[in-house]
C-alpha atoms as one frame of an Amber mdcrd trajectory, in Angstrom:
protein
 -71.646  16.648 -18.603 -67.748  17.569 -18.440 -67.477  15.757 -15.216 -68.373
  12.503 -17.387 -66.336  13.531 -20.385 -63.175  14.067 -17.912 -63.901  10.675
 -16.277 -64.219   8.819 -19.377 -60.970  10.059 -20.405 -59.380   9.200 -17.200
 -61.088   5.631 -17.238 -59.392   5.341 -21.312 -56.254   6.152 -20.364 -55.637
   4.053 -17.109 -55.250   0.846 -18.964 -53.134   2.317 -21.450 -50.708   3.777
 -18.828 -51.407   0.112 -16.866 -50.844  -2.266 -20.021 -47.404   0.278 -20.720
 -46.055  -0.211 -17.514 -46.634  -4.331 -17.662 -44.779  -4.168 -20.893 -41.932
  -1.792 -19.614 -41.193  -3.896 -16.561 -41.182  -7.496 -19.035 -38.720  -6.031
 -21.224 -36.222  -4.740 -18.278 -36.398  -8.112 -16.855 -35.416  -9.754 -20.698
 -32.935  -7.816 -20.815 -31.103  -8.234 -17.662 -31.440 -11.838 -18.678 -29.755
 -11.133 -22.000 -27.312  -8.748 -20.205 -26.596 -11.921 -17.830 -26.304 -14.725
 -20.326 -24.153 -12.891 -22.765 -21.495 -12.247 -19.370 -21.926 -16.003 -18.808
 -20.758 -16.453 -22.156 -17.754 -14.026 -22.422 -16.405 -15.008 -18.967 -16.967
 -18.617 -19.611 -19.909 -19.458 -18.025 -20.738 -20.644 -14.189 -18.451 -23.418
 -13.209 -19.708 -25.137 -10.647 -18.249 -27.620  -7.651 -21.098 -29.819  -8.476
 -21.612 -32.330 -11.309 -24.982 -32.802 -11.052 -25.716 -29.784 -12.258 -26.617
 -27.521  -8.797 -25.539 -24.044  -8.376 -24.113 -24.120  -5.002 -20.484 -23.303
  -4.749 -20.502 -21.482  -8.108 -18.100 -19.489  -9.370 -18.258 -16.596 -12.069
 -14.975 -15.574 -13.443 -14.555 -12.625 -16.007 -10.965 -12.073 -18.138  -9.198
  -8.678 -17.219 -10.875  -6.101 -19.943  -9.537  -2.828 -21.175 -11.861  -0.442
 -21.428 -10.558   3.229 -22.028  -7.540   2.710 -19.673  -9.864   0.975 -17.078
  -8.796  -2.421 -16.593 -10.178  -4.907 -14.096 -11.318  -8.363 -12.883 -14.480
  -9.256 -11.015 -14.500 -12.754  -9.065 -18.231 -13.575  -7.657 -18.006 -16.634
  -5.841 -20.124 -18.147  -3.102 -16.864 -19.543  -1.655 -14.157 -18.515  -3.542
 -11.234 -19.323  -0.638  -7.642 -17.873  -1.529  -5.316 -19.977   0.531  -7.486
 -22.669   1.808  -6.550 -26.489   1.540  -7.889 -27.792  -1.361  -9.696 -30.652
   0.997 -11.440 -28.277   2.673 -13.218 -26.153  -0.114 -16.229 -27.634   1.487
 -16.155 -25.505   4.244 -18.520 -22.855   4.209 -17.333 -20.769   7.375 -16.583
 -17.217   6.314 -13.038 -15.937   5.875 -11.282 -12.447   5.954 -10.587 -10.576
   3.349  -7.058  -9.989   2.068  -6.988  -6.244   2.637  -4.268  -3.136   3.702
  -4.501  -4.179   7.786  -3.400  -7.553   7.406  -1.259  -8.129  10.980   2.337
  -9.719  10.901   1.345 -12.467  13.390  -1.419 -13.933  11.232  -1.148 -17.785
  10.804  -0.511 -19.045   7.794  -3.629 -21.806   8.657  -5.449 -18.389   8.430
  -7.703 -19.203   4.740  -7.560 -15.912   2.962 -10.521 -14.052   0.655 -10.207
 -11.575  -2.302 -13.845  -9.879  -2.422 -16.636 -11.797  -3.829 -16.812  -8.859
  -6.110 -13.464  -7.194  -6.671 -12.758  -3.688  -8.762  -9.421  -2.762  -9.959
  -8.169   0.065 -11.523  -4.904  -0.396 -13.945  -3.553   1.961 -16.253  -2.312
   0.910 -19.429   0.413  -1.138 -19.719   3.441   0.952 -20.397   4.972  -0.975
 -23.749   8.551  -1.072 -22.304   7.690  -2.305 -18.318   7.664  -5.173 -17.837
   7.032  -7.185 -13.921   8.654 -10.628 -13.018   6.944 -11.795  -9.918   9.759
 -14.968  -8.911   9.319 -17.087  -5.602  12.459 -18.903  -4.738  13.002 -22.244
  -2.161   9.903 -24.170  -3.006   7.490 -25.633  -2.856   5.554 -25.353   0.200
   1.812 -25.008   2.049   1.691 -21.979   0.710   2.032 -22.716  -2.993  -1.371
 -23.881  -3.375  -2.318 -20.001  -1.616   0.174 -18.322  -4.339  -1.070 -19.859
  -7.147  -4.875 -19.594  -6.500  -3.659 -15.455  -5.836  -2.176 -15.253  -9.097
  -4.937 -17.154 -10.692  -7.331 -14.588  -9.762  -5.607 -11.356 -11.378  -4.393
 -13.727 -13.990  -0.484 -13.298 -13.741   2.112 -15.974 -14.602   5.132 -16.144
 -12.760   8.348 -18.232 -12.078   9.195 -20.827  -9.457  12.628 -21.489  -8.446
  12.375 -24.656  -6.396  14.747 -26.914  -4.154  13.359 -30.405  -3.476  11.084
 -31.008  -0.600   9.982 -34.540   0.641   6.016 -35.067  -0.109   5.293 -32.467
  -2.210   5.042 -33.985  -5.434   1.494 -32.452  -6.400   2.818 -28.623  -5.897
   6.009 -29.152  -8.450   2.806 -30.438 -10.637   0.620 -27.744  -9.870   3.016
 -24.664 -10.737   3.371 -26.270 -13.884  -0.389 -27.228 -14.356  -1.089 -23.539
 -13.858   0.702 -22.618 -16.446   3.862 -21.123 -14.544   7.551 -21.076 -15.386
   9.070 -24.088 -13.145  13.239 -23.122 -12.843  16.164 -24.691 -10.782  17.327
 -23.528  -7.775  19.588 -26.084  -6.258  18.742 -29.575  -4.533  19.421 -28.899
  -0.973  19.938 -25.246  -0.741  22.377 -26.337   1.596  25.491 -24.090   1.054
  28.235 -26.641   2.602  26.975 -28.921  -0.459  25.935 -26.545  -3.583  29.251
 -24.244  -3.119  31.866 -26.571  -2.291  33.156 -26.939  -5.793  32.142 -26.899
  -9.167  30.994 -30.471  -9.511  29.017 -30.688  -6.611  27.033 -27.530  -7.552
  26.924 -28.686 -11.138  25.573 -32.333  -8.577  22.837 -30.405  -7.432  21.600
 -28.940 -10.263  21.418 -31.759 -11.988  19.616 -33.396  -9.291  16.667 -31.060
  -9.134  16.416 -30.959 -12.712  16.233 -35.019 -12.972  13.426 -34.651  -9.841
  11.688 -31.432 -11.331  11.171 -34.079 -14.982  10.285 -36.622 -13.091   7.095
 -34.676 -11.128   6.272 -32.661 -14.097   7.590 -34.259 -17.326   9.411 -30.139
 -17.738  13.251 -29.828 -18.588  15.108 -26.715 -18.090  18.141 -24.734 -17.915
  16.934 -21.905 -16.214  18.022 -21.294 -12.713  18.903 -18.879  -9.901  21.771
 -19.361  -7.961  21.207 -19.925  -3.934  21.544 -16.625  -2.473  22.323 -14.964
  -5.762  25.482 -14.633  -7.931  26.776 -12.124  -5.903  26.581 -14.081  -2.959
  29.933 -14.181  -0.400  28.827 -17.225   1.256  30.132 -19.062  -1.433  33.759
 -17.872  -0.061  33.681 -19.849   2.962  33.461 -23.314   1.150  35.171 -22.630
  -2.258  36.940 -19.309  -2.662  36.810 -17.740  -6.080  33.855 -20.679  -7.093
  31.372 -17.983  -8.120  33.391 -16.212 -10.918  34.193 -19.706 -12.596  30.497
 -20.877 -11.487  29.330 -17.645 -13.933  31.102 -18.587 -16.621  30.455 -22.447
 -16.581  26.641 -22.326 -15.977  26.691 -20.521 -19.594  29.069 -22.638 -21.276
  27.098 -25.341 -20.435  23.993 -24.014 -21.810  22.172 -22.555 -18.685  20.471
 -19.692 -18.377  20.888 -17.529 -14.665  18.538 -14.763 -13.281  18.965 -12.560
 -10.224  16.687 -10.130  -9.479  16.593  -6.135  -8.925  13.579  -5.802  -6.935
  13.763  -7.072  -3.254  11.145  -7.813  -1.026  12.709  -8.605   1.864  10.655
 -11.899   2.983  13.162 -13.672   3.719  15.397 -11.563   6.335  13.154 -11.459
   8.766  10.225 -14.379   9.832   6.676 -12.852   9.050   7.122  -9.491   7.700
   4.192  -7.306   8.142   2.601  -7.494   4.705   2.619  -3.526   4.354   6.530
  -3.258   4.916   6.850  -5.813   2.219   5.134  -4.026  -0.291   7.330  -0.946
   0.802  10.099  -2.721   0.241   8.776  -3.751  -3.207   7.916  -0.293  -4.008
  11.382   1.571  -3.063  13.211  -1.114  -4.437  11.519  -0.505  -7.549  12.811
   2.608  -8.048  12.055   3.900 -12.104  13.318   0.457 -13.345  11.805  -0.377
 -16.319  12.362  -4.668 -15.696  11.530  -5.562 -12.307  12.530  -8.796 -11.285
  11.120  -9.420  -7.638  12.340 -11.652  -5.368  10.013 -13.418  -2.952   9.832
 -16.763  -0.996   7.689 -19.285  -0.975   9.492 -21.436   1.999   6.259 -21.904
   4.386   5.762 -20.940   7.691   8.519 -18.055   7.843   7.024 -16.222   4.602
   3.388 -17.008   5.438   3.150 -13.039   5.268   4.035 -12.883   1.709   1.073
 -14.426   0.474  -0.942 -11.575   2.676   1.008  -9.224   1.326   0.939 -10.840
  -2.529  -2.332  -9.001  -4.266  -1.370  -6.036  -3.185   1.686  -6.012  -4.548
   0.139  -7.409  -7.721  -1.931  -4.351  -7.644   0.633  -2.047  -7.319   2.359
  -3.222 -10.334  -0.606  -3.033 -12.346  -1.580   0.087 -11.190   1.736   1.748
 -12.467   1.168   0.690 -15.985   3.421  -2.694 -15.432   2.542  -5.736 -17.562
   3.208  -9.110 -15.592   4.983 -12.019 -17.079   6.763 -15.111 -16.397  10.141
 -16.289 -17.549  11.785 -18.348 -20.220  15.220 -19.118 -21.646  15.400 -16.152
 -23.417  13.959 -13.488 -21.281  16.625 -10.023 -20.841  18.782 -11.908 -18.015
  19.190  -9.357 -14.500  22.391 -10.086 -13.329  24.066  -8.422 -10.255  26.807
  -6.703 -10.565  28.207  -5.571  -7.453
C-alpha cells in the first residue's frame, strides 16, 4: 500500500517539476530577447551593408559607457575591416588582428582588424588631461585606415594637411568624420614655404583656398612645416621664423606645435611598439599632450599599426581625447 502511495506522489509531482522547467527555459529565452533588443536600441541598432534588409555584413556598434570607472567599447562585426579599401569591404578573407606583435616590415596593403568583440579598460578621465592625437602631411592611403581606427574608440582628432594630387575624397572624409581639418603648408617644400614671408603667407593661402574648395571648411589654424622651432628655415630666409611668429598672429592665425613626439617620421616603418614608447616617454606627467604623428603613406604605414594602442594607452591613464579648434590652449616650442 505505501509502495502505491509513494508512486502516486512521484507520478503528481513529475509534471509539476516537467511543466516548471518548460516555463523556466521560455522565460530565459524572452529575456535574452529583451536583453538583446534593448542593446540594439541603445547602441543604435544593426546597420547593415545590405538594403534589402539581410543580415550579412552586419555590424553592432555600442557608445563607450562608464560604469564604476570601467569604460569600454564592444565592436561585433562579421567583417568589420580597419584599414581595408573601401572597394573591397566585400571581401570576406580573414584579416589579422591589430595586436602588441605587429612587425615593422608589415605592408601597408596589409587590411588590419580590431577584435570582433573588443574589451577595454579606462579609468576615469582625469578633469585636467587632456590628449590631442594630430597627424601632419596629408592625406594619404592610409587616411581612410586612421579614420576607421579612430571611429572605433570614438576619438576626434586634427589633420594638418599639404595638398596631394587625387585625393579629393580623403580632405572630404576627415571632415565628414567629424575631425578638425588645419593648414599645414601647400607643398611642404621648404625652398618654397621658407623663402620669405610672402611666399609662406603664398602657401598658406593656397591650401586654405584648396582645403574650401574639397570641403566647403575655412580655417586659420595651422602648424608650421617642421615646427616653429625649426632651423631649416635658416638656410632659405635667416631670421624668417621670429617675424613668421609674430605675423601668423597678427593676421589672425592660430599655430600649434606639439609636446608629445612619436617619432614616425625619422625613420621609414617604425616598429609599432617603439612608437608607442616613444609616445609614452615623451609624455612624461604633462597634463596637455599634443602628439605628433604622420599620416604621409607608405613611410608611416606603421603608425596606423601602432595607432589603437596608443589610443589605449591614453585612455587607460585617465586621458580624455579631443580634437582642436581656434581656441584650444596653443603648445608652442620654446627652445
Amino acid at each position: 500500500m505505501s509502495d502505491n502511495k509513494h508512486d502516486s506522489v512521484i507520478s503528481f509531482y513529475i509534471p509539476l517539476v516537467l511543466i516548471a522547467a518548460f516555463m523556466l527555459g521560455c522565460l530565459s529565452v524572452a529575456l535574452i530577447s529583451v536583453r538583446e533588443n534593448a542593446f540594439s536600441i541603445i547602441s543604435g541598432g544593426i546597420v547593415s551593408d545590405s538594403d534589402s534588409g539581410k543580415k550579412e555584413n552586419t555590424v553592432r556598434k555600442s557608445p563607450v559607457y562608464d560604469d564604476e570607472g570601467l569604460r569600454f567599447r564592444m565592436v561585433s562585426a562579421s567583417d568589420l575591416g580597419i584599414g581595408e579599401k573601401k572597394t573591397s569591404k566585400t571581401n570576406n578573407k580573414p584579416k589579422e588582428s591589430v595586436s602588441s606583435d605587429h612587425d615593422s616590415d608589415k605592408s601597408s596593403d596589409d587590411a588590419l582588424r580590431l577584435p570582433m568583440e573588443h574589451y577595454i579598460n579606462f579609468v576615469p578621465h582625469k578633469r585636467d588631461c587632456t590628449a590631442y592625437l594630430t597627424f601632419d602631411d596629408g592625406p594619404s592611403e592610409n587616411t581612410d585606415a586612421i579614420l576607421d581606427i579612430l571611429d572605433y574608440y570614438g576619438v576626434k582628432a586634427t589633420f594638418f594637411v599639404i595638398y596631394h594630387k587625387d585625393m579629393e575624397d580623403k580632405y572630404k572624409a576627415i571632415v565628414n568624420a567629424g575631425h578638425t581639418i588645419a593648414l599645414h603648408s601647400y607643398t611642404h617644400d621648404y625652398s618654397k614655404v621658407y623663402a620669405g614671408e610672402s611666399s609662406f603667407f603664398d602657401e598658406m593661402n593656397r591650401i586654405g583656398d584648396y582645403i574650401y574648395q574639397q570641403t566647403g571648411v575655412r580655417t586659420k589654424l595651422m602648424r608650421f612645416p617642421g615646427g616653429s622651432s625649426n632651423t631649416v628655415s635658416r638656410k632659405y630666409s635667416k631670421g624668417l621664423m621670429e617675424v613668421l611668429k609674430k605675423s601668423v598672429k597678427e593676421r589672425g592665425y592660430v599655430y600649434q606645435d606639439w609636446n608629445v613626439d612619436s617619432c614616425d617620421a625619422e625613420k621609414a616603418n617604425t616598429a609599432p611598439q617603439r612608437l608607442l614608447y616613444n609616445v609614452r616617454t615623451s609624455l612624461g606627467d604633462k597634463k596637455t599632450a599634443v602628439i605628433l604623428m604622420h599620416d604621409s603613406g607608405s613611410n608611416t604605414a606603421t603608425t596606423v599599426q601602432a595607432l589603437p594602442e596608443i589610443i589605449e594607452f591614453f585612455y587607460s591613464n585617465g586621458y580624455s581625447m579631443e580634437k582642436m579648434n581656434m581656441t584650444t590652449e596653443e603648445v608652442h616650442h620654446n627652445w
